[in-house]
LODO-64953 format. One line per 10 residues: for each residue x, y, z of C-alpha. Coordinates in steps of 0.5 Angstrom, whole numbers, always signed. Example, Ala and Ser with C-alpha at 12.3 -4.5 7.8 and 13.67 -1.06 7.14 Angstrom:
2
+25/-9/+16 ~ +27/-2/+14
//
This chain:
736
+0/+0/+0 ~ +6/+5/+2 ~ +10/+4/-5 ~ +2/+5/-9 ~ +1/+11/-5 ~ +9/+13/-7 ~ +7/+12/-14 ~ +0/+16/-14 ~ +4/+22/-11 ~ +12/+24/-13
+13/+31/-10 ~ +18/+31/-17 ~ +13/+30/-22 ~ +9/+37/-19 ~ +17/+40/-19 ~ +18/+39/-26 ~ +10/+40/-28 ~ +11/+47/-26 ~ +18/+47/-28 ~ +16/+45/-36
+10/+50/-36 ~ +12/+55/-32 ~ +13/+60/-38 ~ +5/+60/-39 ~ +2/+60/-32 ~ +6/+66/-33 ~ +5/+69/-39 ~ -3/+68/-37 ~ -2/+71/-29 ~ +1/+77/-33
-5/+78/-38 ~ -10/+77/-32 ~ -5/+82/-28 ~ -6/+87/-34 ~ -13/+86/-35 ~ -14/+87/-26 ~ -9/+93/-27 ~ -14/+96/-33 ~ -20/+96/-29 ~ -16/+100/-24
-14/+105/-28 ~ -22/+105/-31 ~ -26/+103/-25 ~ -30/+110/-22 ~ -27/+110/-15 ~ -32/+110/-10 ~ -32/+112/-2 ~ -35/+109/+4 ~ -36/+114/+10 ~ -39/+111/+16
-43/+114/+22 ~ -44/+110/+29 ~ -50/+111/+33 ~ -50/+108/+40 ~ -57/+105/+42 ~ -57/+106/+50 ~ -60/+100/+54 ~ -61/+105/+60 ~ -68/+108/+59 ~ -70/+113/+64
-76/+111/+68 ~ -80/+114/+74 ~ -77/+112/+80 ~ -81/+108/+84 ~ -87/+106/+78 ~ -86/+101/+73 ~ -85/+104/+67 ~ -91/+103/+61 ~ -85/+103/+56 ~ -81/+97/+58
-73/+97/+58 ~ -70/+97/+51 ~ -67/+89/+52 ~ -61/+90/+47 ~ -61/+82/+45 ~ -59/+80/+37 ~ -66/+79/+36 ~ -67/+87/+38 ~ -61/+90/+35 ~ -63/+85/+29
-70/+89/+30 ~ -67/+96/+30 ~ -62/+95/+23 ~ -69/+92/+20 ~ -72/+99/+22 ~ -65/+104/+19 ~ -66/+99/+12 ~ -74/+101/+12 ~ -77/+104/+6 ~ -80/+109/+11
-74/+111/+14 ~ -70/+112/+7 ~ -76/+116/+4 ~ -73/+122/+9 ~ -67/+121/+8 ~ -69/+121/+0 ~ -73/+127/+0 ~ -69/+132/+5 ~ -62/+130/+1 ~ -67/+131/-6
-64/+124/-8 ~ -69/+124/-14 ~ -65/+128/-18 ~ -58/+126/-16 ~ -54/+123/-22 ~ -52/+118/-19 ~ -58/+115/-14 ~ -64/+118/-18 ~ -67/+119/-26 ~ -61/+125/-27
-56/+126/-33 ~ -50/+121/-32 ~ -45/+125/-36 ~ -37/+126/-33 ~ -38/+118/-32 ~ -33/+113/-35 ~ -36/+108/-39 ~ -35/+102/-34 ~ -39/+107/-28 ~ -44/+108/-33
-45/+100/-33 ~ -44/+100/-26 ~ -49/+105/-26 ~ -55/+102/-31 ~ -54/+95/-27 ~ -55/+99/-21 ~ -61/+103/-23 ~ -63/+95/-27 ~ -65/+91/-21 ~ -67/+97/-17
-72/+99/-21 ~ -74/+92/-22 ~ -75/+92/-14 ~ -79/+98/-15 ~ -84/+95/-19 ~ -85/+90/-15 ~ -88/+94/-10 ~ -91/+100/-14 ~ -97/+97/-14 ~ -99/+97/-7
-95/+103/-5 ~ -96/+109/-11 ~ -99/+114/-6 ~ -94/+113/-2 ~ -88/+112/-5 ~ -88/+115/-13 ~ -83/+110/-17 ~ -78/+115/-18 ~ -78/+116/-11 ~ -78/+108/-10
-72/+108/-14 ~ -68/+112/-10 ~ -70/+109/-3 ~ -67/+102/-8 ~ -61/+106/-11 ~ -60/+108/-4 ~ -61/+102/+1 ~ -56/+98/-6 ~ -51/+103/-2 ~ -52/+102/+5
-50/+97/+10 ~ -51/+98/+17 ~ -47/+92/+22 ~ -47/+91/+30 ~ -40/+92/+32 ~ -38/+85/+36 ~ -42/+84/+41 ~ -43/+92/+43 ~ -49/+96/+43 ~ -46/+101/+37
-49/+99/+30 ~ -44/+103/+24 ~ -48/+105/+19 ~ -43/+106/+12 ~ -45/+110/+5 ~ -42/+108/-1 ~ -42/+114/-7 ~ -37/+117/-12 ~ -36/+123/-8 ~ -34/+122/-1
-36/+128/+1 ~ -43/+126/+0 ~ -43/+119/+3 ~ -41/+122/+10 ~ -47/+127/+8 ~ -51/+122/+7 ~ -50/+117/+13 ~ -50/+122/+18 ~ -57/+124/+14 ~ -59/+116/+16
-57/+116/+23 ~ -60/+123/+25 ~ -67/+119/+20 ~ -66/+113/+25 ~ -65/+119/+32 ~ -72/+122/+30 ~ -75/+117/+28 ~ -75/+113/+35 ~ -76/+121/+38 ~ -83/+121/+34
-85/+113/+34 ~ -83/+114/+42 ~ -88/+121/+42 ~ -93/+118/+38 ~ -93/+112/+43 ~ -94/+116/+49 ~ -99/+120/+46 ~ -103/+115/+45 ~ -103/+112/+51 ~ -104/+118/+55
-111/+118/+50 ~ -113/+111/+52 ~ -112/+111/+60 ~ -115/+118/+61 ~ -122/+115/+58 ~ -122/+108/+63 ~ -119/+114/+69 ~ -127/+117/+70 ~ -130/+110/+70 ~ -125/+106/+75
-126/+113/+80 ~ -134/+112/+80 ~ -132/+105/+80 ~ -128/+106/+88 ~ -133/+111/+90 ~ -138/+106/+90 ~ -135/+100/+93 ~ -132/+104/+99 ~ -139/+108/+100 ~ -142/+100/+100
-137/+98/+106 ~ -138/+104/+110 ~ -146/+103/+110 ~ -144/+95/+112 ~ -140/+96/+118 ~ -146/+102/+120 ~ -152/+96/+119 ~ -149/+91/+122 ~ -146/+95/+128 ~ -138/+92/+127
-133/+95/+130 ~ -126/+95/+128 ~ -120/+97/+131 ~ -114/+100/+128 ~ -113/+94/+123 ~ -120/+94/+120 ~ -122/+88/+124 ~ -125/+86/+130 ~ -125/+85/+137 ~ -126/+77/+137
-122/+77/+130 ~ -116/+80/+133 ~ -117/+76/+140 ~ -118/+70/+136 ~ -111/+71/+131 ~ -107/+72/+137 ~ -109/+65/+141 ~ -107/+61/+135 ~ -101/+65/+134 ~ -99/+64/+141
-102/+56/+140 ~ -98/+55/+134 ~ -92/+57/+137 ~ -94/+52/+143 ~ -96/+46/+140 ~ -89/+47/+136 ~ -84/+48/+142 ~ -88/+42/+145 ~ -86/+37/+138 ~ -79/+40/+140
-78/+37/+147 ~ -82/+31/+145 ~ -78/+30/+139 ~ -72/+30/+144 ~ -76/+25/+149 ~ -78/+21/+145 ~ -71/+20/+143 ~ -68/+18/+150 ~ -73/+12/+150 ~ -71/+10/+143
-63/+10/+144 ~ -65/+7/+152 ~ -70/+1/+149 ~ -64/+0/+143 ~ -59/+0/+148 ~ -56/+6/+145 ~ -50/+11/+148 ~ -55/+16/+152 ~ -48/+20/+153 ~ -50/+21/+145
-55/+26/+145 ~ -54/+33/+143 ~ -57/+36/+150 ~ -51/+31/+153 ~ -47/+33/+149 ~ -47/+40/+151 ~ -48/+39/+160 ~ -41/+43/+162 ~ -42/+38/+168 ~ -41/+32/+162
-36/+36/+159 ~ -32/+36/+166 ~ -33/+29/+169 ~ -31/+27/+161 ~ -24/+30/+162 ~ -23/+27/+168 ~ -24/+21/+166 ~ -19/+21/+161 ~ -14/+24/+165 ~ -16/+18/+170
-15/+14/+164 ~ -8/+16/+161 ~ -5/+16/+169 ~ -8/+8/+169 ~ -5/+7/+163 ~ +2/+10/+166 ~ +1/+6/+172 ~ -1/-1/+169 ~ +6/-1/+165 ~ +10/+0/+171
+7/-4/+176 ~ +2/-10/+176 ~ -6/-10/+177 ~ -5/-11/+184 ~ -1/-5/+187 ~ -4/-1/+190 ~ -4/+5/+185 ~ -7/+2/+180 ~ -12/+0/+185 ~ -14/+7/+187
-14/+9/+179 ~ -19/+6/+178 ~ -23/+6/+184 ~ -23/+13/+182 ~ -25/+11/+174 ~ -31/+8/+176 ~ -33/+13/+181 ~ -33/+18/+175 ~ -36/+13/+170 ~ -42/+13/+177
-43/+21/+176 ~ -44/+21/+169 ~ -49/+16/+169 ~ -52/+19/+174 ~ -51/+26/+171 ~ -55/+23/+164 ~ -60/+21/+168 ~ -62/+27/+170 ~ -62/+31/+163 ~ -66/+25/+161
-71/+27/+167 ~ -70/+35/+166 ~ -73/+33/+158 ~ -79/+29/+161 ~ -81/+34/+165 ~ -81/+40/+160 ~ -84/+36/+154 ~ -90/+35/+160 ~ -90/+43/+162 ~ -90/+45/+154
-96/+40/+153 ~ -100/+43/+159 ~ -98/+50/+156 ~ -101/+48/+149 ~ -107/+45/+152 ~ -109/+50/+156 ~ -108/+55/+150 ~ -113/+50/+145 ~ -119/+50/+150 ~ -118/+59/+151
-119/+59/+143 ~ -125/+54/+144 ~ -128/+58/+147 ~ -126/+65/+143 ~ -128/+61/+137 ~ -136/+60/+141 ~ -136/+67/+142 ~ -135/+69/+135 ~ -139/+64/+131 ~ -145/+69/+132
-142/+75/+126 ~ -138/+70/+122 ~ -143/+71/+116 ~ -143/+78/+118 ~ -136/+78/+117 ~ -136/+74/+110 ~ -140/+79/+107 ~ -135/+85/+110 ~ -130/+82/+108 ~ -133/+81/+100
-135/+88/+100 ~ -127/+90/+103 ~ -124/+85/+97 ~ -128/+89/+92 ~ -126/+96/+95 ~ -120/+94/+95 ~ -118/+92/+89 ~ -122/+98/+85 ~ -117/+102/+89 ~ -111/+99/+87
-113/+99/+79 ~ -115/+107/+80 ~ -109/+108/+83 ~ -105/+104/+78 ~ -108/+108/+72 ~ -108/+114/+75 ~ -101/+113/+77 ~ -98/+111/+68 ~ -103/+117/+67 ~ -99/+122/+70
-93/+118/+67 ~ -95/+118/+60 ~ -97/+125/+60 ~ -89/+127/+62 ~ -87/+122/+57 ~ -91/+126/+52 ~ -87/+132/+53 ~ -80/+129/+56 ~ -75/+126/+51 ~ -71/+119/+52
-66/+118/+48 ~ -66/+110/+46 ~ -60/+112/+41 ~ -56/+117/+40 ~ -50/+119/+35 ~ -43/+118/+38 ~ -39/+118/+32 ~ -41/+123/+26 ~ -38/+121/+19 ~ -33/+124/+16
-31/+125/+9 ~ -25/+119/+7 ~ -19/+120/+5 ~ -18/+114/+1 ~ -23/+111/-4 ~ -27/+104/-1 ~ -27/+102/-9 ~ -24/+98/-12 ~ -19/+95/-7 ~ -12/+96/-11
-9/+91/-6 ~ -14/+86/-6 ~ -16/+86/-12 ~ -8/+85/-14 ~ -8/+79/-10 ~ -15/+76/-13 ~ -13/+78/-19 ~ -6/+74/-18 ~ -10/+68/-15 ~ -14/+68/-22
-8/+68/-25 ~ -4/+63/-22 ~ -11/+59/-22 ~ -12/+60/-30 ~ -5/+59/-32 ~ -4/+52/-27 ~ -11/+50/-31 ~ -9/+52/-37 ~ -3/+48/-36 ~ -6/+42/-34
-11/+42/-40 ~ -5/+42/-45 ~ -1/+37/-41 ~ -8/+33/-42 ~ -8/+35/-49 ~ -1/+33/-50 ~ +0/+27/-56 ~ +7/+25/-56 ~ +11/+21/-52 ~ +16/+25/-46
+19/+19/-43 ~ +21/+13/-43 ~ +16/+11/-37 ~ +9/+13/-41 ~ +12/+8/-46 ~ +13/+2/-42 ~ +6/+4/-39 ~ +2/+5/-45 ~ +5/+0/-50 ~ +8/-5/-45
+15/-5/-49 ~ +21/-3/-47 ~ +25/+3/-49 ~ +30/+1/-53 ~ +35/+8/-52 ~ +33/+15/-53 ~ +37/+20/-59 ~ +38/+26/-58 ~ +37/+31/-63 ~ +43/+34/-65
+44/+41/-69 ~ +48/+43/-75 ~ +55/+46/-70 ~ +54/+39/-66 ~ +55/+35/-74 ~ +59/+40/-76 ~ +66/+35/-76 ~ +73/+39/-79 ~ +68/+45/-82 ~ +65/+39/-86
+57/+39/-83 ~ +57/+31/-83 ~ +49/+27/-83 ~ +47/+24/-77 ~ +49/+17/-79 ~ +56/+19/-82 ~ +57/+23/-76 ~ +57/+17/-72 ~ +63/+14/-77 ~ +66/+20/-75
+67/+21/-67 ~ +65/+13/-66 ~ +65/+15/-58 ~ +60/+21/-59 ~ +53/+20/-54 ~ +50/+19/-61 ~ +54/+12/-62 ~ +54/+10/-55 ~ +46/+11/-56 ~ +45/+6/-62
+50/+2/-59 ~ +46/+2/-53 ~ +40/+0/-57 ~ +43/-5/-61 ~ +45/-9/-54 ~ +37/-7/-52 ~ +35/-11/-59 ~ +40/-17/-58 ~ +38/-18/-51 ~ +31/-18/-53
+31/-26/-54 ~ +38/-28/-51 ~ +37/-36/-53 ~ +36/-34/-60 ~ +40/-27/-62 ~ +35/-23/-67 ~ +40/-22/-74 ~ +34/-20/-78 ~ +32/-12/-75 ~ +25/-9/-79
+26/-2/-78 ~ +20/+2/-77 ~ +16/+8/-74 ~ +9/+11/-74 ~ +8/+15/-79 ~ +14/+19/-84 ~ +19/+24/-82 ~ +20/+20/-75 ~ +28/+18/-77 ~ +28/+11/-79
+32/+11/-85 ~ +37/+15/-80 ~ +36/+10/-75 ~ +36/+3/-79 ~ +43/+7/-82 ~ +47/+8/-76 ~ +45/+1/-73 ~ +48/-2/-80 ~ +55/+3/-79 ~ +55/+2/-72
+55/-5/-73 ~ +60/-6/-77 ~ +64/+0/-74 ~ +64/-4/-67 ~ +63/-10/-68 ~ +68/-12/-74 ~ +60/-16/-76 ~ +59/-17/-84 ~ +53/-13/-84 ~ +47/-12/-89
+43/-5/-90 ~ +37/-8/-94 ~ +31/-2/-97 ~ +25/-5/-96 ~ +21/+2/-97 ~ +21/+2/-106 ~ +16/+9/-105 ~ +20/+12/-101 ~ +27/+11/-102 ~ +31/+14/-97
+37/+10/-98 ~ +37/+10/-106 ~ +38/+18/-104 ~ +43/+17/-98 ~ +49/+13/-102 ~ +47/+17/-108 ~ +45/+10/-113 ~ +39/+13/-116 ~ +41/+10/-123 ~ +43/+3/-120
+39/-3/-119 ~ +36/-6/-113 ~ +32/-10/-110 ~ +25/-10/-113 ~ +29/-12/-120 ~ +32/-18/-116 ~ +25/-20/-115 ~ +22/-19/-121 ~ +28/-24/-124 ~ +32/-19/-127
+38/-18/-123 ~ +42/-23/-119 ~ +44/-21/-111 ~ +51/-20/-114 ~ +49/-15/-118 ~ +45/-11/-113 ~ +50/-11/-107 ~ +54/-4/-106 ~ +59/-3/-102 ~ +60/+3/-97
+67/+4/-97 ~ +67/+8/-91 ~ +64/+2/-87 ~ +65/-4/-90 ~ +57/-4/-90 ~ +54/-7/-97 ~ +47/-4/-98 ~ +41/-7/-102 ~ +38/-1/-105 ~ +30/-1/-108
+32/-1/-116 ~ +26/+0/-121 ~ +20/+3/-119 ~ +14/-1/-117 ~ +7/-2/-117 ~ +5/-7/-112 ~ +10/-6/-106 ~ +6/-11/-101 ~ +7/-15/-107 ~ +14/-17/-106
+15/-16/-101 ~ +10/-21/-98 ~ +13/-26/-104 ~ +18/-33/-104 ~ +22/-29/-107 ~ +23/-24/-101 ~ +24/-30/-97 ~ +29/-33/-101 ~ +32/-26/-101 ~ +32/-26/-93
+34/-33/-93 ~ +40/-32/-97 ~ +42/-25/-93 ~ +42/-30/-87 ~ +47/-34/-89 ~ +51/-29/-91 ~ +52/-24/-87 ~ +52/-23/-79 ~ +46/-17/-78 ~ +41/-14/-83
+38/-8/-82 ~ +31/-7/-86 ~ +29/+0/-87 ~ +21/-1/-88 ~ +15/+5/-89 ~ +12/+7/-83 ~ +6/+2/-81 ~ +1/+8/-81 ~ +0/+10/-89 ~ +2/+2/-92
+2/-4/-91 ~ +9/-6/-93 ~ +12/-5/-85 ~ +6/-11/-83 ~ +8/-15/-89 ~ +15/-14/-88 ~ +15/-16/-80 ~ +13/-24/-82 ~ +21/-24/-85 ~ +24/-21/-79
+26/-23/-73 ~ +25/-17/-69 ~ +22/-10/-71 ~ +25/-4/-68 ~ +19/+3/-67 ~ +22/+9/-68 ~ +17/+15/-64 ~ +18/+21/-66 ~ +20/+25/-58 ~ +13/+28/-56
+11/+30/-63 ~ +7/+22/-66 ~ +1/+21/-62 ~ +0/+16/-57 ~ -6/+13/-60 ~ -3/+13/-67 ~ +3/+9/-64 ~ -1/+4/-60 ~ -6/+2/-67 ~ +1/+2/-71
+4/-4/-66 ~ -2/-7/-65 ~ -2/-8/-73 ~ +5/-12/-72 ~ +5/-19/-72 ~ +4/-21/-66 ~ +7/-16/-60 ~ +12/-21/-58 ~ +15/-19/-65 ~ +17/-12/-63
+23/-11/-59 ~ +23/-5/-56 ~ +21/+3/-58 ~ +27/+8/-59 ~ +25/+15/-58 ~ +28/+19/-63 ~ +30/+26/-64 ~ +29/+28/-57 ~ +29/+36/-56 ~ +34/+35/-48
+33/+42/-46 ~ +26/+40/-46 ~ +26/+34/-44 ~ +30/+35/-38 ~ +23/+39/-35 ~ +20/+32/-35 ~ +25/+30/-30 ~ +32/+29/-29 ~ +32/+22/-33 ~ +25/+22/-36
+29/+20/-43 ~ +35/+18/-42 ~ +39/+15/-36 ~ +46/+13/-38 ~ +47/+20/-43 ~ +46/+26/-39 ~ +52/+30/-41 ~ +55/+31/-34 ~ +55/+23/-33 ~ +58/+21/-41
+64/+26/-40 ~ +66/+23/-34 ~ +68/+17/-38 ~ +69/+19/-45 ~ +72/+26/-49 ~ +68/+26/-56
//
């Protein structure tokens, strides 16, 4: 799993990614650059200035009176509530009308010369969807708002933005114009709309208010008279006495008794409580010693120290004498006679608790039988005094309502003429300094990230869309061949030997110990270890397509091995449309292959010597019709055959596989087949139909990737198409 993970990610390929597209990611971050700094230099700068208003929690209120009004509970939901009230159509309609924004360019229906192009978009979209909104709600609203003006509050409220400040009770309100110093006019003109505005809701408020308690107050003060003046008529009928309370006598009597009861009978649960838990510690065998009225005797407290003193001096005594001296006789005579005491003394507290629980139970008695009797005597007026206290109730609460009306009249009346400040203005707008809009630097930094962003997609794109072939790795894992060797793509000074510009394939006779010849000997061991137990003799050479280097390739293969190896080597033209090996020995006249095989000519006839290799060549000849034809003739076999006999490596130049068929034909006679892929130009889909088309993949030694562009090439990675020929390593060894 760790070596799948490796494969999937390598930190190279992204390094050499970037590294090979490095020039169009930066010439597209660049465009996008010039297009950023371009709206810059257009766009219509625009100002922001902000106004800040605090909305004060500490709402006066009359001391000593619950106020109508309640406190201003500034939570999310009220602050949210109030930044509704500033983005309100009714409240930017003031701001609109007492700034005439109707006839502002840039807000209302004015003219909009002076403007850059790209504000007069700016101001159409704007102006668009503004009054797309307006027509929304001109319908219901024509009176109160007009259209134009409706357009104005929608400009307006585009320009607007009001926010809390973190978790304060300060909301910033910020206006956004082309000319600073309306901005700041305008938003000290909405923070002073949303001041008055609350003043007025406020005023109007209580005004109604005030309104509303004045028409109750008359009826609840009829409504007190009425039931004050039936109480006082009661208590004259039924001749009730009352005391300063408003009760009577019998009643007052009666409440002290059962006052006095329950504080008895509660005392008396108390000693009873303490009794009763004597006997159950006596009855359970429990330490008496124990209880908290013990526990607080300072006799207890007195005899329990000089127990313990008693104690500690028996213990010394009985570590230095025996039980029976006298000593620790006395000792502990003297222990019990303490032990004695405080029994005895435990007594007599617990006798103390009997009696008093029996003198507080006596206590409550009498008190029970006392209040039977007041009880008896009041009997007689107790419908009486549920009628009166009926009557009282009703007075009483008709007073408190009357009381209370009265009370949020005095106070609704002061509101109305005395103004609280729920919000106020702490920081008055000012023009800015410096635009809002467009942010240079931001814009800058997004316009680079878009950059940046376009130019590594684009790249990526053309990375995909790439054809050819860039290293050995895509060919091994697209075709499943191995790749034979990579040849560089030289230039004219690199040919150039003594002021003489040499052929690729003369060059290689030319400086046998060049990275060239070293490549195609690295290719002719590439195609002998092809098949180890049976050496290829008869090597096809073949590509794609045309223009991939073949002919140049199945030449240097001959000359190379007839150079280095001391071999008799046969270069054999297979392609009779195209003949590039006629035209390379300059045997245009002479005659060939296809009149050996149309019987004309003898292998002697038609055998060239090169007399600076020793390599003998078999040129096309005469032209043909029907090249399959001959190719794939007994003929062409016996030729082959006879070749074999003769000579210890043939080389056999064949057309490119895409445009005929004479390359597949012409496989059958070889015993491997070496494709020649143009470096990052044949297409990849191309080369994989070609082979397929071979006879059998097993019939394909390798793939050599030719005319490699090194500059290029190293951008795919340090060894991406080659790994024994990089300069630095080959002049380690050899001096070409």
């Amino acid at each position: 799993m760790a070596s799948t993970a490796a494969e999937e990610f390598d930190l190279r390929q992204f390094i050499n990614f970037f590294w090979r597209k490095w020039k169009f990611i930066a010439s597209v971050t660049v465009a996008v650059l010039i297009v950023v700094i371009m709206f810059l230099a257009t766009a219509t700068p625009r100002y922001t200035a902000s106004a800040e208003l605090l909305l004060d929690p500490n709402v006066d209120k009359t001391p000593g009176t619950e106020s109508l009004f309640n406190a201003l509970t500034l939570d999310q939901t009220v602050v949210d509530s109030q930044v509704a009230v500033m983005r309100s159509n009714i409240l930017l309609q003031r701001v609109v009308k007492s700034q005439k924004l109707v006839a502002d360019p840039e807000f209302g229906v004015g003219p909009d010369t002076g403007r850059t192009v790209f504000a007069r978009v700016q101001q159409a979209i704007t102006g668009f969807f503004a009054e797309d909104a307006a027509k929304s709600q001109i319908s219901a609203k024509d009176e109160i708002f007009p259209p134009d003006v409706l357009a104005a509050i929608a400009r307006l409220r585009a320009a607007f933005a009001v926010e809390r400040v973190g978790r304060t009770y300060v909301i910033k309100v910020s206006i956004t114009s082309v000319d600073r110093f309306k901005a700041a006019r305008l938003a000290n003109a909405v923070a002073d709309a949303f001041i008055v505005d609350k003043l007025e809701a406020r005023f109007a408020s209580a005004q109604r208010a005030t309104t509303w308690l004045g028409d109750h107050l008359e009826q609840l003060r009829t409504q007190l008279r009425d039931s004050e003046q039936a109480v006082a008529d009661f208590r004259s009928e039924h001749g009730l006495i009352t005391t300063g309370k408003d009760i009577t006598l019998n009643e007052e009597q009666l409440s002290e008794l059962n006052a006095k009861l329950v504080t008895a009978r509660a005392d008396a649960a108390e000693k009873k409580a303490k009794y009763d838990q004597v006997l159950a510690l006596r009855s359970n065998g429990g330490d008496v010693q124990a209880l908290p009225d013990v526990l607080r005797s300072t006799v207890i407290s007195q005899l329990r120290a000089q127990e313990a003193d008693v104690s500690r001096r028996e213990a010394d005594l009985i570590a230095r004498y025996s039980d029976r001296h006298p000593s620790v006789v006395n000792v502990r005579a003297e222990r019990r006679d303490i032990e004695r005491a405080l029994g005895a003394e435990v007594t007599r507290i617990a006798a103390n608790l009997k009696s008093e629980y029996d003198v507080a139970r006596a206590g409550a008695d009498a008190l029970q039988a006392s209040l039977a009797q007041v009880s008896g005597a009041s009997s007689a007026d107790g419908r009486v005094t549920v009628g009166l206290r009926e009557l009282e109730r009703t007075a009483f609460v008709n007073k408190t309502l009357f009381e209370d009306f009265l009370s949020r009249a005095k106070i609704s009346e002061e509101r109305s003429t005395f103004e609280v400040r729920e919000a106020r203005l702490i920081t008055q707008a000012t023009p800015p300094s410096a635009p809002s809009f467009p942010p240079k630097a931001l814009t800058i930094a997004i316009g680079l990230v878009a950059g940046l962003l376009l130019g590594s997609g684009g790249a990526v794109a053309t990375e995909m869309l790439r054809q050819g072939f860039t290293t050995p790795r895509e060919v091994e894992e697209r075709l499943d061949l191995p790749v034979l060797g990579s040849i560089k793509r030289l230039s004219a000074s690199e040919l150039t030997v003594e002021r003489s510009t040499l052929t690729l394939a003369r060059f290689l006779v030319a400086k046998p110990m060049s990275r060239f010849a070293e490549a195609i000997r690295l290719v002719r061991t590439g195609i002998q270890m092809a098949d180890v137990d049976n050496i290829p003799r008869v090597i096809q050479v073949t590509s794609a397509i045309p223009n991939e280097g073949k002919t140049t390739i199945s030449l240097a293969l001959a000359f190379s091995a007839a150079a280095t190896s001391s071999q008799k080597v046969a270069l054999v033209e297979g392609d009779f449309r195209h003949a590039s090996l006629t035209r390379f020995f300059g045997l245009e006249k002479s005659k060939g292959v296809v009149d050996l095989l149309l019987g004309t000519e003898t292998i002697e006839t038609i055998t060239h010597v090169d007399e600076a290799t020793g390599v003998h060549v078999f040129v096309g000849g005469s032209k043909t019709q029907n090249p399959p034809d001959l190719l794939g003739s007994e003929r062409m076999r016996d030729f082959i055959e006879t070749l074999r006999s003769r000579y210890d490596y043939i080389v056999l130049d064949t057309p490119p596989v895409g445009p005929v068929a004479d390359a597949i034909v012409a496989s059958a006679l070889a015993d491997k087949v070496v494709f020649i892929i143009h470096w990052g130009r044949t297409a990849r889909e191309v080369v994989s139909d070609s082979i397929r088309l071979l006879l059998g993949d097993k019939k394909v030694a390798g793939v050599v990737l030719n005319l490699v562009n090194e500059s290029e090439a190293r951008k795919y990675g340090r060894y991406a198409y080659s790994y024994y020929y990089g300069r630095r390593y080959y002049k380690s060894y050899y001096a070409e």
